[in-house]
N, C-alpha and C positions, 0 to 999 in steps of 0.2 A: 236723783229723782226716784220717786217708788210708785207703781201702781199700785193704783187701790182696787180693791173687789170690783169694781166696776167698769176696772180697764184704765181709768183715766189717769193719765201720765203726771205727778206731784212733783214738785222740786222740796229736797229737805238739805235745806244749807247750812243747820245747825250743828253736824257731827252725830256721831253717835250717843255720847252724855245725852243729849237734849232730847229724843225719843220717848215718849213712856209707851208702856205695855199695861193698855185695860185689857178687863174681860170685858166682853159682851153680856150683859145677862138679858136672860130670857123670864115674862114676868111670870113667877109661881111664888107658890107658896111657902115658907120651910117645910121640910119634912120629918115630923116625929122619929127620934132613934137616938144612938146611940151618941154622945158628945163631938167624935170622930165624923161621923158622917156630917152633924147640923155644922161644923167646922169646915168641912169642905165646902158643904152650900151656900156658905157666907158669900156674903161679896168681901170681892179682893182687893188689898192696894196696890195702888199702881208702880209698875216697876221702871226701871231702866234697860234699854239698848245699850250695852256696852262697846259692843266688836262685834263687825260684819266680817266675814269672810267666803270667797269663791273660790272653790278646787276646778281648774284652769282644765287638766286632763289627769289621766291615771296618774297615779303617784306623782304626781308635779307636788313641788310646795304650796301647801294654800294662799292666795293670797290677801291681806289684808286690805279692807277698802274703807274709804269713808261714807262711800254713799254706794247703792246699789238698786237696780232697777227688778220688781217683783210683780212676775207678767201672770197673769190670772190662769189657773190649770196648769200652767208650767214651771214657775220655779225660780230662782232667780239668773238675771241674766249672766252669761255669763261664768256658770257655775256648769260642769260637766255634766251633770244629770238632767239637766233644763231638759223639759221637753221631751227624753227620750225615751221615756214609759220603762226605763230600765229600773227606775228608783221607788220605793213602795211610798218615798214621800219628797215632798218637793221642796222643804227649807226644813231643817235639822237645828234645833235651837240647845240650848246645855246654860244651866243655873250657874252664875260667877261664883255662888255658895259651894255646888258641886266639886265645881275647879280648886277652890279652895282648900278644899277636902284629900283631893287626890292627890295635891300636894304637898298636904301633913301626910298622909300614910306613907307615900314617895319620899319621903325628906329631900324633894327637889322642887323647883321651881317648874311650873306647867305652862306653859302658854297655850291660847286659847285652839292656835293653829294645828297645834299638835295632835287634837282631839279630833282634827277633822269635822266639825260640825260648822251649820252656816253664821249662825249670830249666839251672840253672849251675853244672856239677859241677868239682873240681878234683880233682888229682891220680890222675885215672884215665887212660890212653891209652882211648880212645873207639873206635878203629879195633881196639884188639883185641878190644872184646865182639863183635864181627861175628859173627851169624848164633846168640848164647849167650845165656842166661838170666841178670838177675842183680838185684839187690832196693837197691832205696832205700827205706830204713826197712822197712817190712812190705813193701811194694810192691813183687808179681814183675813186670819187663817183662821186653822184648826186645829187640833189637838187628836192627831189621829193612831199613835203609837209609838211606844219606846223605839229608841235606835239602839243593836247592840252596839258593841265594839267591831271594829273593821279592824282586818289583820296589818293596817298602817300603825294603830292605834295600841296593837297590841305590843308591835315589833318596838315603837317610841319608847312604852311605857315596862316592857318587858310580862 
């Protein structure tokens, strides 16, 4: 099950594949400029939830879930950070293109765990929600700032 923005408890029994990832748009206008920018203010297609994942406690393994519960101002359940205002953000998302990538430069296989982030979306550009609203499955987030790398992350990948 996932909360949705409004609290209210959802069952999603389809797996991850079956999720898509809209934006939310808000209605305005285009805005005259440069090719880059009217590109970003497009509307977007919709992507895929590939892989959820909860970091349990400090350096534990993350682990991989099929379903997970997304409680509103908190985070998800479950996940070490939930709730503890220790975190500057409450679900950490990373593009299956990205992974892809760090793969070819790595000439190794990456799994999505090993990045430590919460979910594994594909086919959306990740840099265009910047600063916009937009829902996986019921669930409104945000698009509130880059994650660096965590020194789990660094020590995995060297």
């Amino acid at each position: 099950p996932v909360r949705g923005h409004d609290g209210v408890r959802r069952g999603m029994d389809q797996g991850p594949g079956a999720f898509m990832l809209d934006e939310v748009r808000e209605s305005r206008a285009p805005q005259p400029g440069p090719a880059l920018a009217r590109l970003l203010e497009a509307p977007m297609r919709p992507g895929l939830l590939r892989w959820i994942g909860l970091r349990p406690a400090r350096r534990a393994p993350v682990l991989a879930v099929e379903h997970a519960t997304l409680v509103p101002g908190t985070g998800l359940e479950g996940d070490r950070y939930a709730g503890t205002g220790r975190a500057a953000r409450q679900v950490t998302i990373l593009a299956a293109e990205d992974l892809a990538a760090i793969a070819a430069f790595t000439g190794r296989d990456v799994a999505p765990a090993t990045l430590r982030r919460n979910l594994l979306v594909a086919g959306v550009n990740l840099h265009a929600l910047k600063h916009r609203r937009f829902r996986i499955g019921p669930a409104l987030l945000e698009w509130s700032g880059e994650c660096h790398p965590c020194s789990r992350m660094e020590e995995a990948l060297g």
